[in-house]
C-alpha positions as CSV (number, residue, x, y, z in Angstrom):
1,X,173.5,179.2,208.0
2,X,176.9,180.0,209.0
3,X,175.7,183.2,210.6
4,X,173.1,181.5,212.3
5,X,175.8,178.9,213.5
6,X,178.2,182.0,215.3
7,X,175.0,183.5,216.1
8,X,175.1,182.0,220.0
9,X,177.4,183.8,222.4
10,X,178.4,180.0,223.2
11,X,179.6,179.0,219.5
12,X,181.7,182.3,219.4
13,X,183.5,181.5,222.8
14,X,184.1,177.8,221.5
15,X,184.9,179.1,218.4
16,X,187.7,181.5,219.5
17,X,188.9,178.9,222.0
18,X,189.3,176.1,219.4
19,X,191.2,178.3,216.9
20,X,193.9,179.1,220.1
21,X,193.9,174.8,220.6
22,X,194.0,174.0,217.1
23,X,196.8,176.6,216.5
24,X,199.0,174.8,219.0
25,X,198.4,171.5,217.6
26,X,198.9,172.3,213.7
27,X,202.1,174.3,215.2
28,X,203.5,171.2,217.6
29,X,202.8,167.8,215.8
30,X,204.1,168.9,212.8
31,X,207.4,169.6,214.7
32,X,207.3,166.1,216.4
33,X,208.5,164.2,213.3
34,X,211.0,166.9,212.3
35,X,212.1,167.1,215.7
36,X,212.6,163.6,215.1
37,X,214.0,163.7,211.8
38,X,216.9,166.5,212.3
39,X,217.8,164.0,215.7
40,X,217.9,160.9,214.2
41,X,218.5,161.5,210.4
42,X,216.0,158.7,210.0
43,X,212.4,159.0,208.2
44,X,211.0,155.9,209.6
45,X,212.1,157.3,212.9
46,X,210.6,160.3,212.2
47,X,207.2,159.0,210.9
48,X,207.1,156.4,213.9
49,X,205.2,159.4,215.6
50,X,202.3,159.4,213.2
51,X,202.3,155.7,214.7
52,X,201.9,156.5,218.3
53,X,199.3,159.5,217.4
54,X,197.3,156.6,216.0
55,X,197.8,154.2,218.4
56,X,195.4,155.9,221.1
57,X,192.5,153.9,218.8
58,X,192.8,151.2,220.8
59,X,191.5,152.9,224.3
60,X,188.5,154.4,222.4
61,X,186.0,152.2,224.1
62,X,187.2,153.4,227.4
63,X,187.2,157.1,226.0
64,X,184.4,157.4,224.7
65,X,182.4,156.0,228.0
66,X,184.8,158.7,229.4
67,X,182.6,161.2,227.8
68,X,179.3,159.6,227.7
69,X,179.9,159.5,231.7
70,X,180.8,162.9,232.6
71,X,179.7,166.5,231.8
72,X,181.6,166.8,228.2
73,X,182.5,170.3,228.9
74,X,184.8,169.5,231.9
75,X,185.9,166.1,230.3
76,X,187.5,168.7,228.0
77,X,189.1,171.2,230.2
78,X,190.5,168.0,232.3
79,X,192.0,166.8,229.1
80,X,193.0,170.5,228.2
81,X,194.8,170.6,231.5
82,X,196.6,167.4,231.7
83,X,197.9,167.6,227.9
84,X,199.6,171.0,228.4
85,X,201.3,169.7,231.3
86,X,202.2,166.5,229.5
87,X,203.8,168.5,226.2
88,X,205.9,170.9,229.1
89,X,208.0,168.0,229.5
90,X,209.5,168.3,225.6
91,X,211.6,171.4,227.1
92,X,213.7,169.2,228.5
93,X,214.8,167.3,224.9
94,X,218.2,168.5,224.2
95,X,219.3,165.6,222.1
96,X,219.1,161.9,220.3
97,X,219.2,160.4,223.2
98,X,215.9,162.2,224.5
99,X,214.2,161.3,221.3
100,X,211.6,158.7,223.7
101,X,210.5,161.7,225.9
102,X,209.4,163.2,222.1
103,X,207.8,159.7,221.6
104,X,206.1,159.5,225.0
105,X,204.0,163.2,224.4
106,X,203.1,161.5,221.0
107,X,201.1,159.0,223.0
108,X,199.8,161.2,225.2
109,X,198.8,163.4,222.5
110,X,197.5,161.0,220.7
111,X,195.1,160.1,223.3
112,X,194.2,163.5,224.4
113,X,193.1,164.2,220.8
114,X,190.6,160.7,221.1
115,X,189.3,162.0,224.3
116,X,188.8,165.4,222.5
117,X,187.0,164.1,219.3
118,X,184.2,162.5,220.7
119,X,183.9,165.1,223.5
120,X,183.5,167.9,221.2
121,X,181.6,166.1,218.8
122,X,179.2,165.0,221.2
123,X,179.1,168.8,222.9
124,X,178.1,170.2,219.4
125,X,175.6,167.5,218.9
126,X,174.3,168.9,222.5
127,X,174.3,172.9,221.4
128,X,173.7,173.2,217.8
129,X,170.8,172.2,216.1
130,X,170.5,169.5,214.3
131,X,169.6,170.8,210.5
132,X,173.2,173.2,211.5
133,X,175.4,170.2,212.2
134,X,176.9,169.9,209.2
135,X,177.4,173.8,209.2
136,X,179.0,174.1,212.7
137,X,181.2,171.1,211.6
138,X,182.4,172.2,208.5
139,X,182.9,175.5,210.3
140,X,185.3,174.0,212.9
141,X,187.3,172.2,209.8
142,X,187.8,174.9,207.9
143,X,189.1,176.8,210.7
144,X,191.4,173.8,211.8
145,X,192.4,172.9,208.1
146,X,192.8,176.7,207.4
147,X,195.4,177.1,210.7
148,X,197.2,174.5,209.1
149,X,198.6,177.4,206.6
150,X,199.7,178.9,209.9
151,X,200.5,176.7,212.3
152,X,202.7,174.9,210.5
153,X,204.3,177.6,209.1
154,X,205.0,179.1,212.7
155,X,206.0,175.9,214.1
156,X,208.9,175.3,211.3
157,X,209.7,178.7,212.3
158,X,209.9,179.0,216.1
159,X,211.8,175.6,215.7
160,X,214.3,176.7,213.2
161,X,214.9,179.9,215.7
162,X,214.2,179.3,218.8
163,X,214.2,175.0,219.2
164,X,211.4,172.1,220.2
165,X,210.7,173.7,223.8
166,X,209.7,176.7,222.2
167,X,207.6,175.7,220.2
168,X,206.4,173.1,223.2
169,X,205.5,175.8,225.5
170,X,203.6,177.7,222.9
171,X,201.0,174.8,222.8
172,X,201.3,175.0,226.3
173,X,199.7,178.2,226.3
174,X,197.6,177.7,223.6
175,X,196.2,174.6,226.0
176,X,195.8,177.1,228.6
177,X,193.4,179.4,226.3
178,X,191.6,176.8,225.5
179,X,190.4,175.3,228.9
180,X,189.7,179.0,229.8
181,X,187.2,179.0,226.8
182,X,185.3,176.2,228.4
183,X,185.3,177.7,231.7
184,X,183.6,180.6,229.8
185,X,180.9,178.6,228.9
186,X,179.3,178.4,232.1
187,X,176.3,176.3,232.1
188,X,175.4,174.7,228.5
189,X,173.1,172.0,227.6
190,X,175.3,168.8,228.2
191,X,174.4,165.4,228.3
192,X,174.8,163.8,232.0
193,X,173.1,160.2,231.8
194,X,172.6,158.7,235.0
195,X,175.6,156.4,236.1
196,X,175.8,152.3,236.8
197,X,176.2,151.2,240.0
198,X,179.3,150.8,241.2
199,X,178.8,147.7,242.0
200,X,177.4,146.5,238.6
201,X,178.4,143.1,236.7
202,X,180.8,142.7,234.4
203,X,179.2,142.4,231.8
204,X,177.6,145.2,231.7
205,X,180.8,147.3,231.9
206,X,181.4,145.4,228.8
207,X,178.2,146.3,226.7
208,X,178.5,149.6,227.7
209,X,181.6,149.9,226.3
210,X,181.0,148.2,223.2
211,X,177.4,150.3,222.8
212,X,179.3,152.6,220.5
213,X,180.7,149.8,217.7
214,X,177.8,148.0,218.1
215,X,175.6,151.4,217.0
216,X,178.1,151.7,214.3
217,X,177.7,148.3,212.8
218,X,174.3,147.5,213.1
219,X,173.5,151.0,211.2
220,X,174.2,149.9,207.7
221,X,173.9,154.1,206.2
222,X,176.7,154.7,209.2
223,X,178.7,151.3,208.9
224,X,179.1,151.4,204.9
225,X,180.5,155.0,205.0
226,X,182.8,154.2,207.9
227,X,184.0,151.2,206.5
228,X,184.9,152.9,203.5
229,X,187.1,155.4,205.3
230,X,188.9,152.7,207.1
231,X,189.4,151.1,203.7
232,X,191.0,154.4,202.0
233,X,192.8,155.4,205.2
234,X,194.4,152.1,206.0
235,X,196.8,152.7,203.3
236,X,197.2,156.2,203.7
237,X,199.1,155.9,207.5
238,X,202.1,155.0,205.3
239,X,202.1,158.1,203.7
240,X,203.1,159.8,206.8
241,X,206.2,157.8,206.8
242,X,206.7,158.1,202.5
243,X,206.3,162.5,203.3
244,X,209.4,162.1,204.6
245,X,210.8,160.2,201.9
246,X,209.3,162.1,199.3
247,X,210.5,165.5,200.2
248,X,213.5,163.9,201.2
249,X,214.5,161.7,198.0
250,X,212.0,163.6,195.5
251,X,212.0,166.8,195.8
252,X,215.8,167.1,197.3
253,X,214.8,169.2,200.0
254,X,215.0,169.7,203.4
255,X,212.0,168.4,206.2
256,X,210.8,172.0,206.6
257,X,208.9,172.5,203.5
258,X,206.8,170.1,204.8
259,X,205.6,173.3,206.7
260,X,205.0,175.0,203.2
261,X,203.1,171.9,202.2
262,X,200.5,172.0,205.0
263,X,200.0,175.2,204.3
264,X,199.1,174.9,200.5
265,X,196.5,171.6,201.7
266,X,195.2,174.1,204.6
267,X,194.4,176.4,201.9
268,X,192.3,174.2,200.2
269,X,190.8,172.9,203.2
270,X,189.3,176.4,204.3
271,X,187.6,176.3,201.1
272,X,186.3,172.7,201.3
273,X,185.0,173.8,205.2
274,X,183.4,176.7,204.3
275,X,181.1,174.9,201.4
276,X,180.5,171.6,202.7
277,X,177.8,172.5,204.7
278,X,175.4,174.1,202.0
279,X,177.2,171.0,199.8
280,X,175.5,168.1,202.5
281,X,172.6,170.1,202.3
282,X,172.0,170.0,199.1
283,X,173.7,166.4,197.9
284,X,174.0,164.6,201.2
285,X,176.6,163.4,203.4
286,X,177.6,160.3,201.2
287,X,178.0,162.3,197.6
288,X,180.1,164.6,199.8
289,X,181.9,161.8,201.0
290,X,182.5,159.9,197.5
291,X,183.7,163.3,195.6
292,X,186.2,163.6,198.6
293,X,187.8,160.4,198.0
294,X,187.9,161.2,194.5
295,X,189.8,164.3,194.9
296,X,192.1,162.8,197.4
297,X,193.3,159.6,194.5
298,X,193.9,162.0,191.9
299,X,195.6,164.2,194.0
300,X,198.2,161.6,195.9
301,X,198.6,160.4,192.0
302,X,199.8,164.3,191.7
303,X,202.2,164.4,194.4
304,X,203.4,161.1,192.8
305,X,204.9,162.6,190.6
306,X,207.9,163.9,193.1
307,X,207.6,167.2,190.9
308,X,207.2,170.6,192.8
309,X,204.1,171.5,190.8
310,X,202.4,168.0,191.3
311,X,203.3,167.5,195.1
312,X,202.0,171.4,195.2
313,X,198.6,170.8,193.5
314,X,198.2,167.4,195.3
315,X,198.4,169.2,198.5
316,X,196.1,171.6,197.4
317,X,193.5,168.8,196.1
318,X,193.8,166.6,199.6
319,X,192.7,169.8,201.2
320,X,190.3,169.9,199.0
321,X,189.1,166.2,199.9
322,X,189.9,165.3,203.0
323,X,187.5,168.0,204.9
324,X,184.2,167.0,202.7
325,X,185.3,163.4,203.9
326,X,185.8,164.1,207.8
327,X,183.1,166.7,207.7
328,X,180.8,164.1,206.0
329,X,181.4,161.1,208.3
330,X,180.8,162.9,211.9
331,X,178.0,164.7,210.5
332,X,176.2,161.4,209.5
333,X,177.1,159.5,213.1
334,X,176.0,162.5,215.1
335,X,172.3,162.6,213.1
336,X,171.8,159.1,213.3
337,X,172.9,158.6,217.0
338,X,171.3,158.8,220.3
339,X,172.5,162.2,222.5
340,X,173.6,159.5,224.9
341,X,175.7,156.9,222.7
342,X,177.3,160.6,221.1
343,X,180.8,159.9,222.8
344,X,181.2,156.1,222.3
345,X,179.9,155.9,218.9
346,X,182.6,158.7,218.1
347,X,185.0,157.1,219.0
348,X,184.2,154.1,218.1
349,X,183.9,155.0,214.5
350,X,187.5,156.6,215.2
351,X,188.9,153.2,216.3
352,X,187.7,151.7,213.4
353,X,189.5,154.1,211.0
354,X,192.7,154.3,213.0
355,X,193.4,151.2,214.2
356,X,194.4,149.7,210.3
357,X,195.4,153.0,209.9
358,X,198.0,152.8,212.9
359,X,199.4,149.7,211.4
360,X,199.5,151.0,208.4
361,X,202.2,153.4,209.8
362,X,204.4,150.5,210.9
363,X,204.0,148.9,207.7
364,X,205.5,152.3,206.0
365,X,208.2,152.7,208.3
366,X,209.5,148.4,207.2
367,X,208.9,149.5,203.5
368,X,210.2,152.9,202.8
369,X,213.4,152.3,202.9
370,X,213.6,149.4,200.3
371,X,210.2,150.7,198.6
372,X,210.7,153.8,197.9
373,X,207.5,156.4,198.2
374,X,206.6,156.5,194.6
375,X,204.7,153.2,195.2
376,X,203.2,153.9,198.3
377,X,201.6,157.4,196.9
378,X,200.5,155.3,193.7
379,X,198.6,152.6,195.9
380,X,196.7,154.5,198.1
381,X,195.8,156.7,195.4
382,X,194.1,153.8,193.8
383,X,192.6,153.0,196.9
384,X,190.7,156.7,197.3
385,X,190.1,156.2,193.7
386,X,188.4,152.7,194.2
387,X,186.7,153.3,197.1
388,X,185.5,156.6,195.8
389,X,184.2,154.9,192.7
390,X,182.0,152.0,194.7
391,X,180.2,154.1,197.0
392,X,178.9,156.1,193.8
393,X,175.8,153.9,193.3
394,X,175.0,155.1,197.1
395,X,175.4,158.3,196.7
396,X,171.8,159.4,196.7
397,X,170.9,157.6,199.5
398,X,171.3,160.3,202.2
399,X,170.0,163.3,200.2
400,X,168.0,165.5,202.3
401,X,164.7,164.8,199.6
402,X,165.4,161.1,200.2
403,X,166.0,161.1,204.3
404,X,163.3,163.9,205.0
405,X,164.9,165.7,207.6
406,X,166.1,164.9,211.7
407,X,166.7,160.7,211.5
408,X,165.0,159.0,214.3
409,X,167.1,156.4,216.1
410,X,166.0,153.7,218.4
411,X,162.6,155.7,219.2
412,X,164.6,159.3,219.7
413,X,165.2,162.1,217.1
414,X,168.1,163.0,217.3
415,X,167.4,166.9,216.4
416,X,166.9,167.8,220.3
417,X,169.4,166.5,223.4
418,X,167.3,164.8,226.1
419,X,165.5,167.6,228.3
420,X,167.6,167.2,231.4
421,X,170.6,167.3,229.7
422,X,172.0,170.0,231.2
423,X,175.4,170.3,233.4
């Protein structure tokens, strides 16, 4: 399948560019909160730009009409374009007291990669066929999960040699790769709906930009699954706050192994991307979904133990988890939505993961001082583990014997894009 995936001269090019634009963001975001850390000394401070990463939830119903308005392909060069310019501006960070120019690319990058999500979600839904989704998808985690061994790695070390701005203008570049890869495209099958009139009522605007929460609520398969995942992520933003503290305070060492560590949970995640596709195929997206969780609690309960085997296998087991998750979750909204709703209902189900997930973050930068992060890993392990554990008596529910294929919604299947869907 995964043959038959690459087998398009169009996945290849989107393939090759995604692996330059995932490289530069594995490589710069992981050097936003040490960049943060080594100026400030401070690991709320530092994990305060997980929190502005997350905050870009709250535009996704303007986002995601973004890309249900426009040809997705250029929606994502635009974005390509504007975000490399936007991360140039880090060269000029010399010290503490340009730590806010750090926090305004955060934003920014925060809401490129919303803009991006549902564009390339909805693209793929366009180009691939449906029964390959889950294929194509897990091929584009592994490869991002897998470039987290590298990018990280190659971040921590153009930082530690060369500073922030070079590491800044190598995601430039990598932005500029990218937005060539889409110009290679040419002329792909791309949904362009017709658009309101300008002069339209209010209202309207307002249903049209609620279409995608209101798709993802009134589905119960979609909204139980994504509900879930706001309910196990909600407690996990404070865990990018208690890394800090853990590598910090538990393992004695310095922020940079946090590189080694995303390396370890990339490993595992190019495994977990590589089998989840056959794995949906054969169980479903929801048991892929509920063993995720499970491997995600028991391994934050490893990396509990502050212990360099324990944090190492927990790494290894999130990796493991987290992809069969993610993978599972777009998967199921892209089958069960309409080519048209693809961009808002992405985003939507974004919003309704990061939003609790963004506060979450301010919640772990109050506590972890006074806390500690041996609590924090310990709760939201229970959480994965809890959630995990009540979506077991649904886990048959989207077995490929039990759904039969393509899933019709509102009078479309969603296995072909509308036939004038083309840029």
């Amino acid at each position: 399948m995964r043959r038959r995936v690459l087998g398009e001269p169009a996945m290849r090019i989107l393939f090759a560019g995604q692996a330059a634009n995932m490289f530069g963001n594995s490589a710069m975001i992981i050097v936003l909160g040490i960049w943060v850390k080594d100026l400030t000394g401070s690991s709320g401070a530092a994990g305060l730009i997980f929190l502005l990463l997350a905050v870009s939830a709250f535009a996704a119903p303007l986002s995601g009409l973004v890309v249900d308005r426009f040809p997705r392909r250029r929606v994502l060069i635009a974005n390509d374009l504007v975000t490399g310019v936007l991360v140039a501006a880090l060269v000029f960070v010399h010290g503490r007291s340009q730590v806010w120019l750090i926090y305004l690319v955060a934003v920014g990058y925060g809401l490129s990669g919303q803009i991006y999500r549902a564009a390339r979600g909805g693209l793929l839904h366009s180009i691939v066929p449906t029964e390959l989704l889950g294929d194509a998808n897990g091929l584009f985690s592994s490869l991002g999960q897998g470039l987290r061994i590298a990018g990280p790695l190659a971040g921590a070390a153009i930082y530690a040699g060369a500073g922030g701005g070079a590491v800044a203008l190598v995601d430039v570049a990598t932005f500029g790769v990218s937005a060539a890869s889409y110009l290679l495209l040419g002329q792909v099958r791309d949904l362009r709906p017709a658009r309101p009139a300008p002069a339209g009522p209010r209202g309207e605007l307002l249903r049209e930009l609620a279409a995608g929460a209101r798709h993802v609520l009134a589905e119960p398969v979609i909204r139980r699954l994504v509900l879930a995942s706001a309910v196990a992520f909600t407690g996990a933003g404070m865990l990018d706050v208690a890394l800090f503290a853990l590598v910090d305070k538990g393992l004695h060492r310095t922020a940079a192994i946090i590189g080694v560590l995303g390396a370890v949970q990339g490993a595992g995640s190019v495994v977990a991307g590589l089998v989840v596709g056959p794995l949906m195929r054969r169980t479903g997206e929801y048991a892929t979904a509920t063993a995720g969780f499970l491997l995600n609690g028991v391994g934050l309960a490893l990396a509990a133990t502050a212990t360099t085997a324990g944090v190492v296998a927990g790494a290894a087991l999130i990796g493991l988890g987290l992809p069969w998750i993610l993978v599972a979750e777009i998967t199921l909204l892209q089958r069960r939505t309409p080519a048209q709703l693809q961009g808002r209902a992405l985003a939507a189900s974004d919003a309704i993961v990061d939003i609790p997930f963004a506060a979450a973050i301010a919640v772990g930068a109050a506590i972890i001082e006074p806390v500690g992060f041996r609590p924090v890993y310990l709760a939201v392990a229970a959480s994965f583990t809890a959630v995990g554990l009540a979506l077991l008596p649904f886990r048959g529910i989207t077995t490929p014997a039990a759904t039969g294929g393509a899933q019709p919604v509102a009078g479309v299947t969603v296995a072909e894009p509308a036939a004038d869907a083309v840029e």
